[in-house]
C-alpha positions, 0 to 999 in steps of 0.5 A: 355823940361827936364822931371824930374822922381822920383821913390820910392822903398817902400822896401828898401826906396831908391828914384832915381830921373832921368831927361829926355828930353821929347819924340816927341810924348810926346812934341806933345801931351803937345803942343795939350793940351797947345793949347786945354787950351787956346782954352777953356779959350778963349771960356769961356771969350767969354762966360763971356763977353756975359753973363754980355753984356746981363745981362747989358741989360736986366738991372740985376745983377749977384747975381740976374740971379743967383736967376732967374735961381735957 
């Protein structure tokens, strides 16, 4: 993956823009967050689904819970 970096000199106003491929170690760290967000998107669907499976059953809305829970 290219990594395109800006740097802005405030003094003379010049700006250089530079394209890089990514490091390993930079590589592995973008991969453990990609995974990492998609674990916790996961969860909070599961959590979601959860949620309107027992407020289904308890035979309530939403906007009610929340007033429940406030």
């Amino acid at each position: 993956m290219k990594i395109t970096e800006k740097e802005f000199n405030t003094i003379t106003g010049e700006e250089t823009i530079t394209e890089r491929e990514e490091t390993d170690a930079e590589a592995a760290a973008r991969l453990d967050r990609e995974t990492e967000l998609a674990q916790r998107q996961t969860e909070a669907e599961a959590k979601a689904t959860q949620k309107a499976a027992l407020l289904n059953r308890l035979g309530i809305t939403d906007d009610e819970a929340k007033l429940l829970l406030a």
